[in-house]
N, C-alpha and C positions, 0 to 999 in steps of 0.2 A: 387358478394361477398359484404358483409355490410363490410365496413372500420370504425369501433370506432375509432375517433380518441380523445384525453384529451387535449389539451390546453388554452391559455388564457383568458379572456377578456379583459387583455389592448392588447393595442397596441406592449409596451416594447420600447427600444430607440434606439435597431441597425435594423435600415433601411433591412439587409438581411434575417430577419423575415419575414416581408411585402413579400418579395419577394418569399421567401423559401416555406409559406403557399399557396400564390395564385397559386404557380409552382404545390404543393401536389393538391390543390383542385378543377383545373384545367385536372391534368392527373386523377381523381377520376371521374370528368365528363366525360372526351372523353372517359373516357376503358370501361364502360359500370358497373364499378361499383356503390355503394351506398355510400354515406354517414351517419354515425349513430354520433351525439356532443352533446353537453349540450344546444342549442338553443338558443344563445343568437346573439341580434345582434351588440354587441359592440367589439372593441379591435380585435384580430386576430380571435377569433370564429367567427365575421360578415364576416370577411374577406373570410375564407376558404369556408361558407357559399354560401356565392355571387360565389366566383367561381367555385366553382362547378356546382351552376345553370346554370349562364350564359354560360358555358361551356356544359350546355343541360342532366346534372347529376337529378340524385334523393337526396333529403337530409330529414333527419329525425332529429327534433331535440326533446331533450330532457329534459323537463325543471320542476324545482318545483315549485307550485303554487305561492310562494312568490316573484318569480323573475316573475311571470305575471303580480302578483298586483304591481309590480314596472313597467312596460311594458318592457322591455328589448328584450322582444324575437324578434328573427326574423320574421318577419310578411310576407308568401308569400312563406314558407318552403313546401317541399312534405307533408309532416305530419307534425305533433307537438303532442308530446305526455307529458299531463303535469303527473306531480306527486307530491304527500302529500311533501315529503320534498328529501333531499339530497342523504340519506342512500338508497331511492326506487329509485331516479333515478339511482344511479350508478347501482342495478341493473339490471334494463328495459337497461341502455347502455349496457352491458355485455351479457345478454340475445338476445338482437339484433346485436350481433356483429358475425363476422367471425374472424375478426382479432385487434389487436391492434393496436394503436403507439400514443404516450408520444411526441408532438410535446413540442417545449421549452413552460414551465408555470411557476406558481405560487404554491402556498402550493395546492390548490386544486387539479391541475393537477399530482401535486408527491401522493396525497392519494387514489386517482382514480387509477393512474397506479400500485401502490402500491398492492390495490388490487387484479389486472392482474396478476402481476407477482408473488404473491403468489397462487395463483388455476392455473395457469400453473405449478410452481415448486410443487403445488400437487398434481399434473394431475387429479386436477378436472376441470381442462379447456382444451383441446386440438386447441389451436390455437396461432399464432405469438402475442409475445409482442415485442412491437420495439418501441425503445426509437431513437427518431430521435436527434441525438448528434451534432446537427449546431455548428459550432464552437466550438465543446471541450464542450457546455452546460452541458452536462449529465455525463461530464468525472467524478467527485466526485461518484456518485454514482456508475459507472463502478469498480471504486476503489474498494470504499465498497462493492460491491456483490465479488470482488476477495479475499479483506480482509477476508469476511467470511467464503469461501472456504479454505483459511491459515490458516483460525484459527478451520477447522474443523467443523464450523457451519452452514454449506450448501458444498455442492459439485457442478461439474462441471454438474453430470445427471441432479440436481436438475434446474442447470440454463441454460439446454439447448435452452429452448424456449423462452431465452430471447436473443434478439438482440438491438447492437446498432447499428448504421449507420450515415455516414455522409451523406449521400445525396438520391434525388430520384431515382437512378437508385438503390442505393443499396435497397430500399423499393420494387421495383418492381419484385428485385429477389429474395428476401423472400415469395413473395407474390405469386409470378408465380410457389414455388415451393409447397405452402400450399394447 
């Protein structure tokens, strides 16, 4: 299975970050799955990167030309697949993916999932979106998608196939059942 995953390139400043992604990209090596990111080698995206390799994984990244001509990318990836700008790579990631998940980011990573989460609640995507909720991270927007449902502007079908989760086991049970 290709795992999309969206998050940073910082680093970010709680320490259980560091931890929480090498933990995801570490079990993404041993199960015999793939990796599908945006290719960068800085911040948490080098991180999950590294470990999944080292951990003996495939990784794909996916990068727009502009962040080449900055060299950023990870150098040493399965693949690299570049592209014209932002809007193609997300998506080449989307296309190459089986599944989702929203590791803690930045605006970039909330526009990217974004989009997931809309072509599942269109069901023009049949696959897991999973917003990994470390520490309460993603609880505002858990809000918001229930608010919308109160207020009648989405329902409960529509947001089936979006999950949060606090931890990797709960990732691996979504995953095991996709």
């Amino acid at each position: 299975m290709n795992i999309t995953v969206y998050l940073g390139a910082n680093e970010g400043s709680d320490p259980a970050l560091k931890q929480a992604v090498e933990e995801l990209g570490r079990w993404v090596g041993e199960s015999g799955n793939a990796l599908v990111y945006g290719g960068s080698r800085s911040g948490l995206m080098g991180r999950l990167a590294h470990s999944v390799l080292t951990a003996g994984g495939e990784v794909t990244g996916v990068e727009p030309q502009f962040f080449i001509d900055s060299e950023v990318q990870y150098d040493g990836l399965t693949r690299l697949i570049v592209t014209q700008d932002m809007t193609e790579r997300k998506t080449r990631m989307i296309e190459l993916g089986d599944a989702f998940i929203a590791f803690p980011g930045g605006t970039g990573t909330l526009e990217e999932i974004a989009e997931v989460m809309s072509k599942v609640s269109l069901g023009h995507l049949d696959a897991p979106c999973i917003l990994y909720d470390l520490d309460g991270y993603y609880a505002g927007l858990k809000a918001l998608l229930a608010h919308m449902v109160e207020m009648g502007l989405s329902s409960p079908e529509r947001q089936s196939g979006i999950y949060f989760v606090k931890d990797l086991d709960e990732i691996k049970s979504i995953l095991k059942r996709a």
